[in-house]
N, C-alpha and C positions, 0 to 999 in steps of 0.2 A: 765932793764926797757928801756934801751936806746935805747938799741938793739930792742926791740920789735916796737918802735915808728921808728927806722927806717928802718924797712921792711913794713909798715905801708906806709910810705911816697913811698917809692919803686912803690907800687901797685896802689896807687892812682896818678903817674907820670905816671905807665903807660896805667893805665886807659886812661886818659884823652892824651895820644898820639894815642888808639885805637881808640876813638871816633871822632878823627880827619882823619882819612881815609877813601876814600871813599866807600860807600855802595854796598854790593855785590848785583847783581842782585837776588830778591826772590825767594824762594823755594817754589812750583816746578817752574823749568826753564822752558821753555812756549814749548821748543824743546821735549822736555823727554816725552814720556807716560806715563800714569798714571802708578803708580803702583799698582803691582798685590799681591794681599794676601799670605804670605808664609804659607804652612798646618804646621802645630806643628805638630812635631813626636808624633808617636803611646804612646800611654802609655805602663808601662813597662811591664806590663800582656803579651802584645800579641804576642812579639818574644818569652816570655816564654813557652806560651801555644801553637802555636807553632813549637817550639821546642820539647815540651814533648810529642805530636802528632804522630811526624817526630819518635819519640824513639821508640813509643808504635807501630806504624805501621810496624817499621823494623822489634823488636822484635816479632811481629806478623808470619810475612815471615819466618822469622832464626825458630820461633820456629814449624810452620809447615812443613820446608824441610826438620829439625835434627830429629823431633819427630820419636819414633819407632813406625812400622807398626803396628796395628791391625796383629794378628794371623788370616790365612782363615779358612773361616770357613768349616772344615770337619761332612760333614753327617755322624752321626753314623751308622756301619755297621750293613743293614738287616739280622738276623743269618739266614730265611728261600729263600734270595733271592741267599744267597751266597753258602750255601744248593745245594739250585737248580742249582746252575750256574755251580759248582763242580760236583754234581752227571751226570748231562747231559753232562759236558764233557770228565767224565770215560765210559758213555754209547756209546761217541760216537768212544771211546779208545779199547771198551771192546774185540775186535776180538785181538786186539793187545797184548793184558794183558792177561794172565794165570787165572784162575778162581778162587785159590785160591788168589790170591791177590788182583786182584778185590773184593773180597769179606775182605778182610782186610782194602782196601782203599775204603769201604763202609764204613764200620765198623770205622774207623778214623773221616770220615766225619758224618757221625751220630754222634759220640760221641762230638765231635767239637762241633754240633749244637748246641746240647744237655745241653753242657755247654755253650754257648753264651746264649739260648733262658731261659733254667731254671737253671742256675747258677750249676748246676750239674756238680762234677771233675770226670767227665766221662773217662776221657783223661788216669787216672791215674788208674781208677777199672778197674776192670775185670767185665764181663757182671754180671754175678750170685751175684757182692756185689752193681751195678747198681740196677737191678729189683728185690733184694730180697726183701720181704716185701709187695709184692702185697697182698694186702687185699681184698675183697668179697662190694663194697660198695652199702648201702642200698637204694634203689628209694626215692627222695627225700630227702634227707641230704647232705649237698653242700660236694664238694670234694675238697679238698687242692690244689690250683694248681699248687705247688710246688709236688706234691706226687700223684696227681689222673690222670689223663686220659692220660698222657703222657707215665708212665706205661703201660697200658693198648693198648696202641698205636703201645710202638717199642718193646716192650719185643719179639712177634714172630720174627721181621725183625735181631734183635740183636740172635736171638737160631740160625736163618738160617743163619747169616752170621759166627756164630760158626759150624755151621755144615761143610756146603762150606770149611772153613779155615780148620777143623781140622778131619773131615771124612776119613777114610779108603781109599774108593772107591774115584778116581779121578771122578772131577765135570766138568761137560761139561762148554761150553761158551755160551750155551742156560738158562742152571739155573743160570747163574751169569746174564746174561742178564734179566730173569725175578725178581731175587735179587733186581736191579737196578732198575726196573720199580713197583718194589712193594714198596720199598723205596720212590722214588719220590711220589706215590700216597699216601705214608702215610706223609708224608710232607705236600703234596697240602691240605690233609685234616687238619691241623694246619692252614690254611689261613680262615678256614670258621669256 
């Protein structure tokens, strides 16, 4: 307890030795500018947000320079343009080619169509297991279009390009030449 009353005494000595000095001149000093308001830091949201900004923007970038292409996009092949594009440039061959194989490389490209246009494994028959089964169809009852006019169509241009191919008598380069233009005109009529 002594102790306590004498830190007591301590403070009020020296109290009354402060209050005996003299008076600092008042605050504000008359020299000094006023002062000026300091801003309080941001709240703590707004370097986060931000920050998560900054992430989501980069992430943006990375992931549209890594990302994989789109595949191009390829137009399906026309079976009757490619037909045509082929036949017209064995017609324009045909002096150069042999008659028989021109009519072989008829016959390839027919059958090729053949199978692109109506799904037909032409590639793989022989003409007679292609067009057997030609049937007599009656006016007015719809035809298959898998099985009706298309028959009807190459069946003579497929017998000539067997004949061409495999006839006795050598074939001139005028029949192969009309071959090819009887072909294309049965083609052309598939567009209408």
């Amino acid at each position: 307890m002594r102790l306590s009353w004498f830190i007591a005494g301590i403070f009020c000595q020296a109290s009354a030795a402060l209050a005996q000095l003299p008076a600092a001149p008042g605050l504000p000093h008359p020299k000094l500018p006023d002062a000026r308001e300091i801003a309080s830091p941001p709240a703590w949201w707004v370097p986060w947000t931000i920050g998560l900004l900054i992430l989501i923007f980069l992430g943006l970038i990375i992931w549209l320079l890594l990302r994989p292409k789109p595949a191009a996009h390829i137009p399906p092949r026309q079976p009757i343009s490619s037909c045509l594009r082929a036949l017209n440039e064995l017609r324009a061959r045909v002096s150069f080619v042999p008659p028989a194989e021109t009519s072989h490389r008829v016959s390839q490209i027919l059958r090729r169509y053949l199978g692109e246009r109506y799904a037909v494994p032409a590639i793989s028959r022989t003409t007679p297991e292609i067009f057997s089964g030609l049937r007599q169809f009656e006016p007015g009852v719809p035809i298959p279009r898998a099985e009706g006019v298309w028959k009807e169509r190459f069946a003579p241009v497929a017998k000539w390009c067997d004949d061409l191919s495999f006839m006795p008598v050598p074939a001139t380069a005028e029949a192969a030449l009309a071959l090819i233009d009887q072909t294309i005109a049965k083609v052309e009529e598939e567009r209408l």
